[in-house]
C-alpha positions as CSV (number, residue, x, y, z in Angstrom):
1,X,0.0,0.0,0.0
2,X,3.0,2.4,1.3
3,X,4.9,1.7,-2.4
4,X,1.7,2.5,-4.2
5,X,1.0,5.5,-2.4
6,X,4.9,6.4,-3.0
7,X,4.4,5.6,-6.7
8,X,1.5,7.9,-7.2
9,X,2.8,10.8,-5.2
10,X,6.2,10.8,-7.3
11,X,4.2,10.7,-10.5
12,X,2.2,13.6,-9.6
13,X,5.3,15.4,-8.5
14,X,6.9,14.4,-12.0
15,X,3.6,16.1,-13.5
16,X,3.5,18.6,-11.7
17,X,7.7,19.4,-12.5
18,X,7.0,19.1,-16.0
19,X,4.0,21.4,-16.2
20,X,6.4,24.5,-14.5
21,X,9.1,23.7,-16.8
22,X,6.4,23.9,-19.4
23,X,5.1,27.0,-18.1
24,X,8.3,28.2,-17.8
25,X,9.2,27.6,-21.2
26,X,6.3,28.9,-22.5
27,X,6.9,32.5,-20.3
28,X,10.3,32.9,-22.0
29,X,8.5,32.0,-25.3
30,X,6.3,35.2,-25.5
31,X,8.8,37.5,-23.7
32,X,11.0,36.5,-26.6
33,X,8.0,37.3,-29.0
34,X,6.5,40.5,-27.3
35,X,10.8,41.6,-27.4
36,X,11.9,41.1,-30.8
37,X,10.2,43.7,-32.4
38,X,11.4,46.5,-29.7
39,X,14.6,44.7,-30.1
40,X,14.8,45.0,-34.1
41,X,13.6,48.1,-34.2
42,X,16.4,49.3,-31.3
43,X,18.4,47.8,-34.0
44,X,17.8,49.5,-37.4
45,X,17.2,52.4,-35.9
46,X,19.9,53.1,-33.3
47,X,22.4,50.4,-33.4
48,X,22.9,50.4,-37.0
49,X,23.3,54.5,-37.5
50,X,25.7,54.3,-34.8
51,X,27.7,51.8,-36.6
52,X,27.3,53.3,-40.2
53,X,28.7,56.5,-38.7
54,X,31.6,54.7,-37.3
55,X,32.8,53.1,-40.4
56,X,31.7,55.7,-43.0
57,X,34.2,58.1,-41.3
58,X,36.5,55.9,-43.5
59,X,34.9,56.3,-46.7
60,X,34.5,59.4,-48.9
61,X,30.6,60.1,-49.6
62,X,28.0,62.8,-51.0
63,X,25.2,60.9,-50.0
64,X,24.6,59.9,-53.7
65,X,27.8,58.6,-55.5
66,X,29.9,55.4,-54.5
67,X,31.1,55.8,-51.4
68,X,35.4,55.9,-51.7
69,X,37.7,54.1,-49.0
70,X,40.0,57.0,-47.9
71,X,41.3,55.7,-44.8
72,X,42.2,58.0,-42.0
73,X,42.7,60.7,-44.7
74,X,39.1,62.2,-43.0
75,X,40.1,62.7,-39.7
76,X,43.6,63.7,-40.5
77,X,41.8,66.6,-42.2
78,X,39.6,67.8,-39.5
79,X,42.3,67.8,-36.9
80,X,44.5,69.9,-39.3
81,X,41.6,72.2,-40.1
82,X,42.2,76.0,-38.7
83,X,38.9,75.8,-37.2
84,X,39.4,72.6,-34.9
85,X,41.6,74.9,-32.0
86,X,39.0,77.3,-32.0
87,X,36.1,74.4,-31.9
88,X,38.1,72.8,-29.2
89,X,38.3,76.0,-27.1
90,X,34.5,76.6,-27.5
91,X,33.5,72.9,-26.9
92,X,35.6,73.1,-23.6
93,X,34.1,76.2,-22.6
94,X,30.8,75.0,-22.9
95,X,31.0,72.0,-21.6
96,X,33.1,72.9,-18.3
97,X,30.5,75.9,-18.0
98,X,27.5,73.1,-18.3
99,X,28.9,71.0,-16.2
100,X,29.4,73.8,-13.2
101,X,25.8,75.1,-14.0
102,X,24.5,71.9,-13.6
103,X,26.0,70.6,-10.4
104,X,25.8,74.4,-8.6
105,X,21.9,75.5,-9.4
106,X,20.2,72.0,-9.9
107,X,21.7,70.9,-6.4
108,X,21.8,73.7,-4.5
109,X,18.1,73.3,-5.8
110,X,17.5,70.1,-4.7
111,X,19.1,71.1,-1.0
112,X,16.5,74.1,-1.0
113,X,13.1,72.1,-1.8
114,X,14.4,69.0,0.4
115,X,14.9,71.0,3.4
116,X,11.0,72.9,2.8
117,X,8.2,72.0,4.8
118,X,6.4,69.1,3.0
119,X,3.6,71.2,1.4
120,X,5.9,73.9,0.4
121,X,8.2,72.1,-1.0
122,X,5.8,69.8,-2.6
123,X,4.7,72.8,-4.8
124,X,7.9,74.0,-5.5
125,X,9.2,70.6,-6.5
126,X,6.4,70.3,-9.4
127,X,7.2,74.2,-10.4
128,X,10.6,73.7,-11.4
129,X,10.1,70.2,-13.1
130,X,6.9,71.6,-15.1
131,X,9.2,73.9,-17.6
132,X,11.0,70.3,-18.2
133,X,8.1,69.3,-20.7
134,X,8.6,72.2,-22.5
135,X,9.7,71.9,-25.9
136,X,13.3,73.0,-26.6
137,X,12.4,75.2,-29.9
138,X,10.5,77.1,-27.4
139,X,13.3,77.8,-25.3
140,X,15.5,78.8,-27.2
141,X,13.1,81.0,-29.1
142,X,12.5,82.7,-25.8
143,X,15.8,83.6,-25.1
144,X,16.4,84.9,-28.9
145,X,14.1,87.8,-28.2
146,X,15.7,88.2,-24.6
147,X,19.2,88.8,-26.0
148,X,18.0,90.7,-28.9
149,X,20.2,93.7,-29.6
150,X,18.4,96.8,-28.5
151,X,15.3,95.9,-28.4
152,X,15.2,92.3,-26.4
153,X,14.1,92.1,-22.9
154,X,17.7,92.0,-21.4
155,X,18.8,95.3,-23.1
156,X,15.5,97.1,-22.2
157,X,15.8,96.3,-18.4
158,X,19.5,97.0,-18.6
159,X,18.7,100.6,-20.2
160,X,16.1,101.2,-18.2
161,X,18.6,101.4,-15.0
162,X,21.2,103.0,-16.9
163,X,23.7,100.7,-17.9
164,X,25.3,99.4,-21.4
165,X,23.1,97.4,-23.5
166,X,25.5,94.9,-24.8
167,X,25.2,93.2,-28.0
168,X,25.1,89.3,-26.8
169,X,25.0,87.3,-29.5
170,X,27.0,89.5,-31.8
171,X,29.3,90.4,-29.8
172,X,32.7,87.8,-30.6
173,X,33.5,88.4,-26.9
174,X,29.8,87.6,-24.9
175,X,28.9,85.6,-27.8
176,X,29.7,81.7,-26.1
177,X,28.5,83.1,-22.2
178,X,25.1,84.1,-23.9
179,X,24.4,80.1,-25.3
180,X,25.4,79.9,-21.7
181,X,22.9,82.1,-20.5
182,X,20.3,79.9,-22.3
183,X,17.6,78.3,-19.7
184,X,18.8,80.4,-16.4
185,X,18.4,79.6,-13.5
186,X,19.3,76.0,-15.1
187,X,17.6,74.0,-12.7
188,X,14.5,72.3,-14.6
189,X,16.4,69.7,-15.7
190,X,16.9,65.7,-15.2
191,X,20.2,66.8,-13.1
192,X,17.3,68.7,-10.2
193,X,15.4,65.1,-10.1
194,X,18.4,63.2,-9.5
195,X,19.7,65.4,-6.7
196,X,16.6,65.3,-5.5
197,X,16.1,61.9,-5.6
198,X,19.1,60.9,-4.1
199,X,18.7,63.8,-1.0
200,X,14.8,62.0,-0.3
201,X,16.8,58.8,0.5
202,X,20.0,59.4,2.7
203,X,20.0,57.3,5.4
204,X,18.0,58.5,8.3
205,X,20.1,57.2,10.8
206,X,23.2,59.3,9.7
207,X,20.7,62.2,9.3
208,X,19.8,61.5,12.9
209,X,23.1,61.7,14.1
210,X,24.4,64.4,12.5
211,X,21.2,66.1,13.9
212,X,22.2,65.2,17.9
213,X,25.9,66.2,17.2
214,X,24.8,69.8,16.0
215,X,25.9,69.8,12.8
216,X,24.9,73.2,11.1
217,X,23.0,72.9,7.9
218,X,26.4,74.0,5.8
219,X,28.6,71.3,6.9
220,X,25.7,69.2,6.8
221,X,26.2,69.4,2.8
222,X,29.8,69.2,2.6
223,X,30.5,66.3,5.6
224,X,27.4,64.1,4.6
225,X,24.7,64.7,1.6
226,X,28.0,65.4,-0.8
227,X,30.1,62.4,-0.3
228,X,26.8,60.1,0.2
229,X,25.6,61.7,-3.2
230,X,28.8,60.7,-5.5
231,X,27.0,58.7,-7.9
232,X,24.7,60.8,-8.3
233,X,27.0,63.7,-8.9
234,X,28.7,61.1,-11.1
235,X,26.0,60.7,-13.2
236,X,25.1,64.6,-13.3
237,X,28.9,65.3,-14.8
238,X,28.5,62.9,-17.6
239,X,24.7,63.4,-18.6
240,X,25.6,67.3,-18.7
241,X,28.5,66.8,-20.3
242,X,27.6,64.8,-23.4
243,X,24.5,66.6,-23.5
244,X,26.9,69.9,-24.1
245,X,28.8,68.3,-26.7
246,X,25.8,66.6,-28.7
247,X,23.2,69.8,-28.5
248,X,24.1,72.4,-31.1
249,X,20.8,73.3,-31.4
250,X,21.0,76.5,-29.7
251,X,23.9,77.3,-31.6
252,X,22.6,76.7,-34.6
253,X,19.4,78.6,-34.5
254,X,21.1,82.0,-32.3
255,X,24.6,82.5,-33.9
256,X,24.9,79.3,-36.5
257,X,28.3,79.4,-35.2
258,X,29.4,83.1,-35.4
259,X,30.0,85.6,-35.2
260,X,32.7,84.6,-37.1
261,X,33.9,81.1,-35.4
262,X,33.5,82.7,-32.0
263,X,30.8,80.3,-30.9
264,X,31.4,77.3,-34.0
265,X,31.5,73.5,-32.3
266,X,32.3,70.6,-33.6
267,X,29.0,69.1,-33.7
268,X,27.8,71.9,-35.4
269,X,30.8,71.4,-38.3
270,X,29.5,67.7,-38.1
271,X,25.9,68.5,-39.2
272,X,27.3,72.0,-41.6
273,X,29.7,69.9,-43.6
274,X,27.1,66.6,-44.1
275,X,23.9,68.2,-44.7
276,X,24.7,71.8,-45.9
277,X,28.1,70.9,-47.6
278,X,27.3,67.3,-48.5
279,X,30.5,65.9,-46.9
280,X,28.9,63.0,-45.2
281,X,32.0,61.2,-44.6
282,X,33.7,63.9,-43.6
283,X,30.9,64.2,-41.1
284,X,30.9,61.1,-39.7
285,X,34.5,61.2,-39.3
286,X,33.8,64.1,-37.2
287,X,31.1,62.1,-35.3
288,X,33.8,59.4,-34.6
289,X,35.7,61.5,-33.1
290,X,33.4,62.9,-30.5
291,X,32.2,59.3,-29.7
292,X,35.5,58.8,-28.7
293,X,35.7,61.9,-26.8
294,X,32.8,61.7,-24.8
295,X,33.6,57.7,-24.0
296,X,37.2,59.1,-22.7
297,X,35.2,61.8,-20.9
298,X,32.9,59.1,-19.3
299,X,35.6,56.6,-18.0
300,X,37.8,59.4,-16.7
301,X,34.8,60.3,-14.7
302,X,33.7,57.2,-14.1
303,X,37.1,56.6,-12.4
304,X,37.2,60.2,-10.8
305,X,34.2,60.0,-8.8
306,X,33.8,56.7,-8.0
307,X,32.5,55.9,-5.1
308,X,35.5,54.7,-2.3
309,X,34.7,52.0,0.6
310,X,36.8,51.2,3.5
């Protein structure tokens, strides 16, 4: 009785084994299905650009003829060009400027709203993250008619108490700190959210403490929220500075690289010599090298600000 009762309960626990691994099988059967087309399209069209770009930095093309294999020839030219110093320069500029922006306004932003009565800061939380949705066109049409010579907003408050009305955007000298100027106070951006984010969940117990040891409010953000927020300072360095290297726009549409070469980028030469000057190789070779520039930029930082245990 004993071994048929043994029997039967090992065949039902065979059945029942075989119907998860079933179940299992078919699970990972549909999450392959209900993936592949995110996964193809991912492919075509994000993987496959990249990787056209890489290699057609080798190749002499128009866009219509054959392309032509002309080695390193491409990149040899750019870096002799007598614009790549002055791109350089600019692209630095920018990018350490970005950088500084970001970490200084969005987290002294994210101290300000953290440390707010709930309600308050509540409000104030969804007040600075509401001009995110904006669109940037808009933006950067805004601050067009602020810097407008003479007659923009800046220049009218700035006469209005007495002082010089600069011309920003025309001027070779204020030229690159006006695309600067573009979204002050600079702190409705992803950079705010992830300061933010990463203030909402310190550890309350080293908040507690520092709390019964007295510790004021400024060495408060220097002794503990600073070195506890590492990654995510980490993570606001690189975001901000790719995002400066990749985002001509504003370029493009207030100076288009003037006056003269005062504010002209290399991303900006990229998408000028491909689809105003038909150069697309020449272009891509350009795109190469700033891929390899900002994935230097992101492993020295990586390294720089990694987080340290003892």
């Amino acid at each position: 009785m004993i071994c048929v009762m043994d029997e039967t309960f090992m065949g039902v626990k065979h059945g029942i084994n075989g119907r998860v691994r079933l179940s299992a099988y078919r699970y990972r059967s549909v999450l392959v299905v209900l993936l592949l087309p995110s996964l193809l399209l991912i492919g075509v069209f994000s993987y496959y650009p990249a990787v056209r770009s890489l290699i057609g930095g080798f190749y002499q093309w128009n866009g219509f003829s054959a392309p032509v294999y002309a080695g390193i020839s491409q990149f040899k030219q750019y870096l002799q060009s007598p614009n790549f110093s002055t791109e350089v320069k600019n692209i630095a500029v920018l990018t350490g400027g970005s950088i500084l922006i970001s970490l200084v306004s969005q987290f002294t932003a994210a101290e300000i709203v953290t440390r707010m009565p709930r309600r308050s800061g509540a409000i104030a939380k969804y007040v600075l993250i509401l001009p995110i949705v904006l669109p940037p066109l808009v933006l950067i049409e805004v601050w067009a008619y602020l810097l407008q010579p003479g007659s923009g907003l800046i220049d009218h408050i700035l006469g209005a108490v007495g002082l010089s009305q600069p011309s920003w955007l025309a001027d070779s000298h204020l030229a690159l700190i006006s695309i600067l100027l573009v979204g002050f106070p600079w702190i409705s951006n992803l950079g705010f959210l992830i300061f933010l984010g990463g203030l909402q969940n310190l550890p309350k117990d080293v908040l507690d403490a520092a709390r019964l040891d007295g510790v004021s409010a400024i060495r408060r953000v220097f002794t503990i929220d600073i070195p506890l927020l590492l990654p995510q300072f980490r993570i606001v360095v690189i975001l901000s500075g790719i995002n400066a290297v990749q985002n001509f726009v504003p370029i493009l549409l207030l100076t288009n690289g003037g006056p003269g070469t005062a504010t002209l980028v290399p991303g900006l030469d990229m998408y000028q010599s491909a689809f105003q000057n038909d150069q697309y190789g020449y272009g891509m070779a350009i795109g190469t090298l700033l891929f390899v520039a900002m994935l230097i930029f992101t492993l020295v930082v990586m390294r720089a600000l990694r987080t340290r245990t003892t």
